[in-house]
N, C-alpha and C positions, 0 to 999 in steps of 0.2 A: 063589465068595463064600459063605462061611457062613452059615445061619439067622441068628446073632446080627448078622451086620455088615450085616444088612440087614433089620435093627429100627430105628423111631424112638426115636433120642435125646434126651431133656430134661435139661438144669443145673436143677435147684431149689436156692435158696440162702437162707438165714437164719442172720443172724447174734446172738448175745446180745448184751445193752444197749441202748443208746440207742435202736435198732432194733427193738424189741422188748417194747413196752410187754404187761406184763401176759402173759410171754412166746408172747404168742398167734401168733407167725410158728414160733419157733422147736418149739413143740408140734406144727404142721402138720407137720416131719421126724418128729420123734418119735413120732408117731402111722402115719407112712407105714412107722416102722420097726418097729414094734410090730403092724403091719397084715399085712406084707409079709415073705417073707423076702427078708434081703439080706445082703452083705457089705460090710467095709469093705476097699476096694481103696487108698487113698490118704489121705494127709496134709501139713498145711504147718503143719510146728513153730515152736514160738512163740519160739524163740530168736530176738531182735532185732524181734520184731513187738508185742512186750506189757511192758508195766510191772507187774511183778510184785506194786506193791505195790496196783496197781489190777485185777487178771487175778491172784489170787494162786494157787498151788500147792496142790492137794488131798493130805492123809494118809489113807490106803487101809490098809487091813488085808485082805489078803487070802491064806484058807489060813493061818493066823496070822504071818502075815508083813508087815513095813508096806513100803509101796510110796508113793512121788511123784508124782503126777501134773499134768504139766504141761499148761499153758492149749495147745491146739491146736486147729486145726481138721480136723475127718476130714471124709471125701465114703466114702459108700456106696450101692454099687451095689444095683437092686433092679425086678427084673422084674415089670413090671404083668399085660403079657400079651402073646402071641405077636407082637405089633407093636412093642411100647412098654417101652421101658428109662427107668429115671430115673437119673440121678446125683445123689444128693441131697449139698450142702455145707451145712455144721455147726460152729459153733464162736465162741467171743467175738470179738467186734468186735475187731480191733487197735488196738494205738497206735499203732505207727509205721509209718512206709516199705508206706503205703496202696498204690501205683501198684506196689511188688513183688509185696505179696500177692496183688495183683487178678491179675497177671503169671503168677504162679501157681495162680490159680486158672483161669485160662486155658488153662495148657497141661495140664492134667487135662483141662478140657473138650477142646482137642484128641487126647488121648489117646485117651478113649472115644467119640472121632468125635460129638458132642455136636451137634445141630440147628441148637438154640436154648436161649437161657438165659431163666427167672423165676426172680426175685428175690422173696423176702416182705419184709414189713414189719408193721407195728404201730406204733402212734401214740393216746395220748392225746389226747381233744378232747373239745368239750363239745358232748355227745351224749347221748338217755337213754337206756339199756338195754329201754326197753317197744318201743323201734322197731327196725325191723334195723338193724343196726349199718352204717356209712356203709364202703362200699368204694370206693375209686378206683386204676383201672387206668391206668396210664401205658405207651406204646411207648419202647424205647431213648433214643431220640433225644429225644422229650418227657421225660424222667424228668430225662436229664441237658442239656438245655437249654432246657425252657420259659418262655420270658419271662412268660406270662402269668398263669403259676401260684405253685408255690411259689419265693419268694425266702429266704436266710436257712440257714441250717447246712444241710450234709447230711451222711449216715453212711453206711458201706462200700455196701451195694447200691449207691448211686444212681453210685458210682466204677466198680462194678465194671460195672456197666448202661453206661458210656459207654465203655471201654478195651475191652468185648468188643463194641459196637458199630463201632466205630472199627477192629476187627478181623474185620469182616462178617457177627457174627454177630446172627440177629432177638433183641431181647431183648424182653419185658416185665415190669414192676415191680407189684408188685399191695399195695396196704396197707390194710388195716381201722384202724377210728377205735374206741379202747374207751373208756368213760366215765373222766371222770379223778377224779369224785365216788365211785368206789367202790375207789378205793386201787389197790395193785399186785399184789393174789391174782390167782392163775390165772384167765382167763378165756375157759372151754371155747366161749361163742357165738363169739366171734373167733374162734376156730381152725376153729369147724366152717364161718363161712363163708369164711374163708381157703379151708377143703379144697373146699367146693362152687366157687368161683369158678377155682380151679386146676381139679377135675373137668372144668368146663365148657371151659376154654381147650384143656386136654389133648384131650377129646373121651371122655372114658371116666367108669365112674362106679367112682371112687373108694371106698373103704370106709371107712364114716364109723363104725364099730363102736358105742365107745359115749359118742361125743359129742355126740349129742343130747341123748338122758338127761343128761350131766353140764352140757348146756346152760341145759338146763328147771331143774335148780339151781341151777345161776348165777341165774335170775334171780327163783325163786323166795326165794332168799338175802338178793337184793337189796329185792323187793320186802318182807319182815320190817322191812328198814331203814327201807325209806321210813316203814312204817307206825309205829316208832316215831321219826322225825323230821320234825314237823311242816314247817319252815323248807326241809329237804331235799326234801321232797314238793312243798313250791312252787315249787323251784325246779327239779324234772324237769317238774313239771308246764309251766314255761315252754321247758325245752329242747320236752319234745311238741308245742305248740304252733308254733316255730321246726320243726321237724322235718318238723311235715302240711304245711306253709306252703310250706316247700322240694322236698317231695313234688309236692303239687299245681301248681306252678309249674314243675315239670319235664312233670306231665303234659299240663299246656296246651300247651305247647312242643313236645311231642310232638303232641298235636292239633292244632296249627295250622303246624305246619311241610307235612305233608302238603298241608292245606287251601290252604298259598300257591303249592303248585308247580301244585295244581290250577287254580289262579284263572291263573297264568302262563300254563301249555299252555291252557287256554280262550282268553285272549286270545293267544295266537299262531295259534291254531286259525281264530279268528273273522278275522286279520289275513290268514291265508293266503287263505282263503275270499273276502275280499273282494278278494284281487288277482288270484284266478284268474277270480272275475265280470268286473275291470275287463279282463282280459287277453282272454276274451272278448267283451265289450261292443266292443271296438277289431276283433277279427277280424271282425264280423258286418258293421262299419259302413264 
């Protein structure tokens, strides 16, 4: 067997639109690709999957020549490091014949003998940018069935997270929350914690080049606004407030979740103790 067939494989997926608030999922490729060398080994053309007048056709000039470019989506190969291969997929959301596409992105993933699949995401909510931005990680099976969570539309990830679970493979879905009070600009903190919380899942550290910097102006950007918007300032100010409240409510949770398995094992401790006295107290008598 080859060095390469016995590297681990990841699917990274992001798709544009609806998916992709403030295209903070689909920057995470884009940065891996601009980070990394890589190639594009594969595509699924958009004939019968896009509405053109929604997915419209790019005019290219290139070499003084015009060129068409159609809505597709590419996957690009790209080696992290002597262990670890990504397949990253890219490309507009579809319109139609969801279950083909996912189909197909499938069997790319089987092509390149693929592990496991993450999915990005992005999502608007009301959230202030002075806090880290809200991430929540979903497993396969939670993304595309959890009762207890989100109910109400979903977009290609959460399809393709259940068709390739359904086909054995581990998925997880990862999405950041980007303020919806500050429009639809780029928004570098989302992608940078996209890229750290993907870093951490992978197990490697990523190269975050330079979206930090472009982060710390994001929000320095943002904080101009506040200051000249009175009304909008009180009304981050109530997100912060909502925000530490959900914080600290988590970390209680965390603090006393410990504290009650403690108090458990005591009293079973205490319970055991007194039946090994009683179990005694009968043999002596």
């Amino acid at each position: 067997m080859s060095e390469e067939a016995k590297q681990h494989c990841v699917m990274v997926s992001a798709f544009d639109g609806w998916n992709d608030a403030c295209s903070a999922s689909t920057n995470v490729i884009r940065h891996l690709l601009e980070a990394y060398d890589s190639h594009e080994v594969g595509n699924i053309q958009g004939e019968g999957f896009y509405d053109y007048q929604m997915s419209r056709p790019m005019l290219c000039h290139v070499q003084g020549r015009r060129r068409i470019v159609w809505p597709a989506t590419k996957f690009y190969r790209v080696r992290i490091n002597a262990s670890l291969t990504l397949l990253l997929e890219m490309g507009p959301e579809p319109n139609y014949r969801w279950t083909d596409f996912c189909r197909q992105s499938i069997h790319m993933a089987e092509d390149y003998e693929v592990d496991s699949i993450i999915t990005l995401g992005s999502m608007f909510a009301d959230c202030p940018h002075t806090r880290p931005l809200p991430i929540d990680d979903l497993a396969g099976d939670q993304a595309s069935m959890d009762t207890d969570g989100h109910s109400g539309p979903i977009g290609i990830p959460t399809v393709l997270d259940s068709l390739a679970t359904q086909d054995g493979y581990t998925t997880e879905s990862v999405w950041v929350s980007v303020p919806q009070y500050l429009g639809s600009d780029e928004c570098a903190q989302a992608t940078l914690q996209l890229l750290e919380r993907l870093s951490s899942m992978l197990g490697v550290g990523l190269e975050r080049g330079h979206l930090p910097r472009k982060a710390e102006e994001w929000k320095a950007q943002a904080a101009v606004l506040l200051h000249c918007n009175d009304d909008l300032a009180g009304y981050v100010h109530r997100l912060e407030m909502e925000a530490d409240k959900q914080s600290a409510d988590r970390m209680n949770m965390q603090v006393d979740e410990p504290t009650a398995h403690e108090l458990v094992k005591e009293a079973e401790d205490f319970l055991r103790s007194m039946g090994d006295k009683g179990q005694g107290g009968n043999s002596n008598g």
